[in-house]
VONUMI-699939 format. One line per field, with one value per residue (C-alpha): residue number from 0; residue in one letter; x, y, z. Coordinates in nm, 4 decimals, m for minus. Example, Ala and Ser with C-alpha at 12.3 -4.5 7.8 and 13.67 -1.06 7.14 Angstrom:
<rs>
k	c(0|1)
r	c(A|S)
east	c(1.2300|1.3670)
north	c(m0.4500|m0.1060)
up	c(0.7800|0.7140)
</rs>
This chain:
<rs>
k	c(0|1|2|3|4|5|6|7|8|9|10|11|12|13|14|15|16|17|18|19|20|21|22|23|24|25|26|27|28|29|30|31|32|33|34|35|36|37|38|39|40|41|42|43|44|45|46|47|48|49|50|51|52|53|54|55|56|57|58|59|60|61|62|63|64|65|66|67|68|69|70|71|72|73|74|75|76|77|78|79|80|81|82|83|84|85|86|87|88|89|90|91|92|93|94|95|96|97|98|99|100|101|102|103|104|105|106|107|108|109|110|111|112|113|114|115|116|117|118|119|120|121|122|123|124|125|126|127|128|129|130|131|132|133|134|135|136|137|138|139|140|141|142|143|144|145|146|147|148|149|150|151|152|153|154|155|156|157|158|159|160|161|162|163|164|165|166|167|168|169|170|171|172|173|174|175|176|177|178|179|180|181|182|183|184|185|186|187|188|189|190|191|192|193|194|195|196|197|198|199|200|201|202|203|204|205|206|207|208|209|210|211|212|213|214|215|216|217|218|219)
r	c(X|X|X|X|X|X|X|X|X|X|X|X|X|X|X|X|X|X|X|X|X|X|X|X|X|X|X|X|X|X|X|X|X|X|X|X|X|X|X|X|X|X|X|X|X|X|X|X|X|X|X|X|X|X|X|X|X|X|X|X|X|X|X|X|X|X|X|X|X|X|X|X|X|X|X|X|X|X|X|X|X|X|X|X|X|X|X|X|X|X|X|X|X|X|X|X|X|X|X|X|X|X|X|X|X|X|X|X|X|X|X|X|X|X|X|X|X|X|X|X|X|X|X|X|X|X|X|X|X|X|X|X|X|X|X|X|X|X|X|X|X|X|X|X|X|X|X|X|X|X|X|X|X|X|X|X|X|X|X|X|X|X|X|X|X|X|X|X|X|X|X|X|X|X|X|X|X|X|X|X|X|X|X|X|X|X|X|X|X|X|X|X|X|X|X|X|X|X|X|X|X|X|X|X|X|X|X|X|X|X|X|X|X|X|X|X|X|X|X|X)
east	c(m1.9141|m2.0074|m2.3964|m2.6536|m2.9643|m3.2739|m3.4012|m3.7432|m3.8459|m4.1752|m4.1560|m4.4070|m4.1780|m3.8847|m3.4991|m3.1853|m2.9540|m2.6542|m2.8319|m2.7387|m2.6237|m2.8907|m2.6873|m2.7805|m3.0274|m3.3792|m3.5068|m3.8992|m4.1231|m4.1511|m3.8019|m3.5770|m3.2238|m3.0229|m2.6601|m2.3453|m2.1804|m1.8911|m2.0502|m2.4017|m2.4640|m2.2696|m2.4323|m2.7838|m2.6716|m2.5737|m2.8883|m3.1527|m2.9437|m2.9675|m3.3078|m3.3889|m3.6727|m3.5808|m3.9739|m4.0966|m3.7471|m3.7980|m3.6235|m3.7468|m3.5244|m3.6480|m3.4221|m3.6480|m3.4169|m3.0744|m2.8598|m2.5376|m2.2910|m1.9447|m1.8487|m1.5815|m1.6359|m1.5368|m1.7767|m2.1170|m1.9910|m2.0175|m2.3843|m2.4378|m2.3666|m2.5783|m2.8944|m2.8593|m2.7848|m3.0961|m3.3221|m3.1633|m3.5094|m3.6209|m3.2808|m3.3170|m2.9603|m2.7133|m2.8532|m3.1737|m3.4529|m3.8591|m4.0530|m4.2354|m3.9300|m3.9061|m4.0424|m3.8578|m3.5148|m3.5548|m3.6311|m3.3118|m3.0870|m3.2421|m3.1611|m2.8226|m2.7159|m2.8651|m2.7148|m2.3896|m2.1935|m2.1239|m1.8292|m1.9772|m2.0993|m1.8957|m2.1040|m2.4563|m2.7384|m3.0660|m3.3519|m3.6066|m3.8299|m3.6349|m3.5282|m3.8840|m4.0071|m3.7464|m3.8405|m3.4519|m3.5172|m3.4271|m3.6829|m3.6234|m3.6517|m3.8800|m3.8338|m3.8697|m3.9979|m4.3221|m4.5874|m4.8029|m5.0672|m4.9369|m5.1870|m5.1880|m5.6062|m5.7760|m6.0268|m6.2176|m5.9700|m5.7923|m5.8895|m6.1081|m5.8583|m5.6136|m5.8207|m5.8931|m5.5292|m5.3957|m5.7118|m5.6613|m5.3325|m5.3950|m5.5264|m5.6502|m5.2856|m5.0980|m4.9600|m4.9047|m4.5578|m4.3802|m4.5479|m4.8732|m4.9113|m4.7356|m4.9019|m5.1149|m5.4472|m5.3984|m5.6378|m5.3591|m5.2872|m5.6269|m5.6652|m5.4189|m5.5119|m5.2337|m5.2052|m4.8582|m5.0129|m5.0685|m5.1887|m4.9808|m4.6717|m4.6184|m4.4439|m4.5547|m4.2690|m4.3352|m4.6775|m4.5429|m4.3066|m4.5967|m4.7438|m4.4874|m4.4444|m4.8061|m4.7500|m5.0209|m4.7657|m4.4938|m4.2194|m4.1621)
north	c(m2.6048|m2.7290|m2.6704|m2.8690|m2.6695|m2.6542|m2.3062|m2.2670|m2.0173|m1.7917|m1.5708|m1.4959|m1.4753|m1.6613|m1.4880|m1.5770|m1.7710|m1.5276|m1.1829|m0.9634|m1.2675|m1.2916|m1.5944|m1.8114|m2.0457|m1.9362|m2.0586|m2.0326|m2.0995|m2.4475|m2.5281|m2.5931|m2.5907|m2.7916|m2.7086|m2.7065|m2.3865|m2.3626|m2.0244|m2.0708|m1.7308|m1.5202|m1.7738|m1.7144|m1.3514|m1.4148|m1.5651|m1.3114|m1.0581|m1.2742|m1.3108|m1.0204|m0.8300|m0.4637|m0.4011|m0.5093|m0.5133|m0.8482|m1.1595|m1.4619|m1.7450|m1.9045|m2.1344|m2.3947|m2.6996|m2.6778|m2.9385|m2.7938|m3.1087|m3.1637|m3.3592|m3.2105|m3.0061|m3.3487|m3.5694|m3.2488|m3.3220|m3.6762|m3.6480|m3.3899|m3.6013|m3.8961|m3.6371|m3.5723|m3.9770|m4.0799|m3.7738|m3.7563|m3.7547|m3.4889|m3.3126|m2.9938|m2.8217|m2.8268|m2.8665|m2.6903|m2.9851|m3.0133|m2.8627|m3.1531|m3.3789|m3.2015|m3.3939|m3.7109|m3.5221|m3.3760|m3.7391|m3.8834|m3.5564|m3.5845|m4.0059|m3.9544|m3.6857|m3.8178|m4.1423|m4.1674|m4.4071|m4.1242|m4.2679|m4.5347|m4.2396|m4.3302|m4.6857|m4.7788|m4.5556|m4.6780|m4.4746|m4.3653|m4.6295|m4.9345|m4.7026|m4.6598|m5.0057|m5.1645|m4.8922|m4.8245|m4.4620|m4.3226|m4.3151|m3.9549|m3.9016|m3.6215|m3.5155|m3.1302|m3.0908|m2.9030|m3.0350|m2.8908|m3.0065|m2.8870|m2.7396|m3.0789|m3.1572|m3.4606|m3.6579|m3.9174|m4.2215|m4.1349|m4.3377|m4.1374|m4.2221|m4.0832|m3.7590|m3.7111|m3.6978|m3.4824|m3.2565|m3.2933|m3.1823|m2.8837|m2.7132|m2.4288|m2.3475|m2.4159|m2.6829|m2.9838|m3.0701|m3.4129|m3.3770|m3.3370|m3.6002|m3.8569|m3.7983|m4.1044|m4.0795|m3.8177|m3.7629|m3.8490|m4.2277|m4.2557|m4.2179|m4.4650|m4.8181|m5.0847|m5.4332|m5.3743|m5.0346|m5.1314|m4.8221|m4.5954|m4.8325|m4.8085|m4.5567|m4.3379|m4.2115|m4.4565|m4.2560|m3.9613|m4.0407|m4.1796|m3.8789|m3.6415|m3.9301|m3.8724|m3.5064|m3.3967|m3.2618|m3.1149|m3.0482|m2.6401)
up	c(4.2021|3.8595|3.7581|3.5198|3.4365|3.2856|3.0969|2.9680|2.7358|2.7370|2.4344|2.2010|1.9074|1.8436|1.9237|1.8551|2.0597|1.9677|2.0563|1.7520|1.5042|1.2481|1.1248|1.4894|1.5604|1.6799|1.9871|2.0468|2.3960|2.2374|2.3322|2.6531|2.6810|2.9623|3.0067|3.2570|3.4086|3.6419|3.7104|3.6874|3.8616|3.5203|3.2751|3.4273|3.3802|3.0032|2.9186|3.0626|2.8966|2.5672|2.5794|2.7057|2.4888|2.3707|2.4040|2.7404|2.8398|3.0440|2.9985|2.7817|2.9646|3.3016|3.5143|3.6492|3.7873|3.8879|3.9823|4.1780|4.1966|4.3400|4.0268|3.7866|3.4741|3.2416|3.3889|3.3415|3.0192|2.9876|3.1615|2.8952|2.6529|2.7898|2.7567|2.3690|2.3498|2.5335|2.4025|2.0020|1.8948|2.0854|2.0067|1.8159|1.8214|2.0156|2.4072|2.2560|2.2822|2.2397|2.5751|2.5553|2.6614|2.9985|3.2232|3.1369|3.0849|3.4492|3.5945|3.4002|3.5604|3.8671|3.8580|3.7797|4.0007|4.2746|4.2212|4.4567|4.1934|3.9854|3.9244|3.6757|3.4406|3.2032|3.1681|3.1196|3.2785|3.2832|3.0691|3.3416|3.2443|3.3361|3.6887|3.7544|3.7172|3.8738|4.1638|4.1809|4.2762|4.6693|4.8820|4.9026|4.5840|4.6150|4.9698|4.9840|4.6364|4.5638|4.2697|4.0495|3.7804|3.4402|3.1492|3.0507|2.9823|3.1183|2.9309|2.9785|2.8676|3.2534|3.4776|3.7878|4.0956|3.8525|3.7902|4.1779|4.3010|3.9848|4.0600|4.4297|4.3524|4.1684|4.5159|4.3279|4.1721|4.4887|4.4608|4.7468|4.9020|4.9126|5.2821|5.2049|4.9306|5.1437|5.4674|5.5984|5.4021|5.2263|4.9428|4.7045|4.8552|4.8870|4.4635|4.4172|4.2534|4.2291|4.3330|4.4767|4.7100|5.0593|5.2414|5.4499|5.4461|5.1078|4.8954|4.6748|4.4908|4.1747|4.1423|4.1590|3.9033|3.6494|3.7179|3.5900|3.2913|3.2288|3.1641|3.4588|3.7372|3.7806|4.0190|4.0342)
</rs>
């Protein structure tokens, strides 16, 4: 089974991508990397051995999304490709791109692998934004997931409902699940101000998925 991922990075100092090649590129905490693997068990291997520091002897590289799909090798590729197309600007080297692009890469992987017309990769896929506001995405979108409010600060230009649910959130570090936030008056539909929000009927994955656009959660 063919794998896309996404690797953070947490070192203080910047190492090489190529462990031993002076001549590589340098990749720093500021920087994510999102690949394919027809083995991602060996390549997680390979990179926590890469970036693996000789002084605390613990690895640099985290693995925090995965996206295990049935499609073949060629068509990773194309997605692959479709990510440095749509993100060029956050596009360092290679798959190497800005941390800060995160957020809206893992909403455009998670879009298009959990889209069951894979077959029209080759095509037109929709940038998040037009997805989102044409609330295209399943309605269980998020079902299972588990979110978290980032480092991201609030000031006083958010609106309060917004601050509530993102502090509400928070739960001391914790986190809520998909479960919690979408339980009948739960704190989190209760923060939520739209003209198109009717109550418990309604969904909330379109929040959610400002939220994580904001910067102020994240899915972990």
């Amino acid at each position: 089974m063919n794998t896309i991922y996404i690797a953070h990075f947490d070192m203080k100092t910047s190492m090489h991508s190529i462990r031993n090649k002076a001549s590589s590129k340098k990749v720093s905490q500021d920087m994510i990397k999102v690949g394919i693997s027809k083995n991602f068990i060996e390549r997680k291997k390979q990179y926590e051995n890469t970036y693996r520091c000789l002084g605390c002897n613990k690895t640099h590289a985290l693995f925090v999304n995965k996206f295990e799909t049935k499609m073949n090798y060629d068509q990773c590729r194309e997605i692959e490709k479709k990510v440095r197309e749509q993100f060029k600007i956050k596009n360092l080297f290679g798959e190497y791109y800005k941390k800060d692009a995160y957020n809206e890469i893992e909403i455009f992987l998670t879009n298009i692998v959990n889209d069951k017309k894979t077959a029209s990769i080759s095509g037109h896929i929709p940038s998040p934004t037009k997805e989102m506001s044409k609330s295209k995405l399943k309605s269980d979108q998020y079902s299972g997931c588990k979110f978290f409010r980032t480092n991201v600060e609030i000031n006083n230009r958010h609106a309060l409902h917004n601050i509530k649910r993102w502090e509400w959130i928070d739960n001391n570090g914790k986190g809520r699940t998909y479960n919690e936030i979408n339980i009948a008056d739960s704190t989190y539909r209760k923060c939520i101000k739209d003209s198109t929000y009717h109550g418990n009927t309604s969904r909330i994955d379109k929040h959610l998925t400002y939220d994580i656009k904001m910067g102020m959660t994240e899915i972990r």
